[in-house]
N, C-alpha and C positions, 0 to 999 in steps of 0.2 A: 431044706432051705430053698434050694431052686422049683420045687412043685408049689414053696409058699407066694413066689412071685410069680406063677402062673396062675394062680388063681384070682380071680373078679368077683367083686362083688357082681350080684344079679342085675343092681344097677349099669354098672360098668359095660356089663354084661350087653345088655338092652342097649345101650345105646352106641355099643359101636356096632351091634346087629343095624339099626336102625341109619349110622354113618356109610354102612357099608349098603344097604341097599340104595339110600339114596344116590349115592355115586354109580352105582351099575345102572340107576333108572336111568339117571342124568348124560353115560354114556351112550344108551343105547338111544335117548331122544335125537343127540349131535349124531349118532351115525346111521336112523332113520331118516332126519333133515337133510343130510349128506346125499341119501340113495334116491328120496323123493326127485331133489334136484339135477340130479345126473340122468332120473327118468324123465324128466319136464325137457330137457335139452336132447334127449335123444328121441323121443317120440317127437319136437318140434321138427329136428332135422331129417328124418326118414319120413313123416308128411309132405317136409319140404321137398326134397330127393323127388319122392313120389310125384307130386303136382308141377312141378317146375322140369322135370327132368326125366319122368316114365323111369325111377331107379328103384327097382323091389331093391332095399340093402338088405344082403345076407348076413353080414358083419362090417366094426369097425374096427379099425388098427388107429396106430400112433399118435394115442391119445393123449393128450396135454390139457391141462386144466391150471388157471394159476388167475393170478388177480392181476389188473394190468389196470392202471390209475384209480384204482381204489375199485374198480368194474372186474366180475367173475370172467376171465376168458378161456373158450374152449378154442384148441384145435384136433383137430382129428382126419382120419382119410375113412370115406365109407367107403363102401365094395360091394359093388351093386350083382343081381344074378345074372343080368347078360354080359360079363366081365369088366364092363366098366368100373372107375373107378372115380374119386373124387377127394380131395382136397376141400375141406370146410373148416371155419374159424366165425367166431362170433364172439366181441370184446363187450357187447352186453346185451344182457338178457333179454330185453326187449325190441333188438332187430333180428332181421333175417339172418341167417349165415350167408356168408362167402363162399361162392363154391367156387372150384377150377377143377378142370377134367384132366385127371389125370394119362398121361401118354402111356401106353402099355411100358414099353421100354425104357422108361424114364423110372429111379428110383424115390426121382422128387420130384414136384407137382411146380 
């Protein structure tokens, strides 16, 4: 009795193959859209770094990302190679970021 309710018809069959990849396409489009985005704001901000401020960034730390009146906002500290450091924020996508230079001995900008 219990193998008889595990079986499907070939219909059945098909189209939960058919339910279940459209959900994995449809995950991996939101979480390609997701990486595109994060790459658009980080290449914007290390050109920015670069041009405004002679900062190669090696890396970022204290990353914050959230929506702030219906606008995507990042905050972040970049960490430039000659030890510099920076505090950047941008509440939409279409301005510059904010920068503030971080103090060596400051663990907050």
């Amino acid at each position: 009795m219990y193998l008889k309710t595990l079986r499907r018809s070939p219909a059945a069959f098909r189209c939960s193959i058919i339910a279940g990849t459209a959900l994995a396409l449809a995950g991996l489009a939101a979480l390609s859209l997701a990486t595109s985005s994060r790459a658009d704001w980080q290449s914007d901000l290390r050109d920015q770094l670069l041009h405004e401020q002679n900062c190669e960034v090696l890396f970022l730390s204290d990353l914050e990302e959230r929506v702030v009146e219906g606008q995507p906002a990042v905050f972040v500290r970049a960490h430039c190679s000659d030890q510099r450091a920076f505090d950047a924020s941008r509440t939409d996508g279409a301005t510059r970021f904010r920068l503030q230079v971080c103090d060596k001995h400051m663990t907050a900008c």
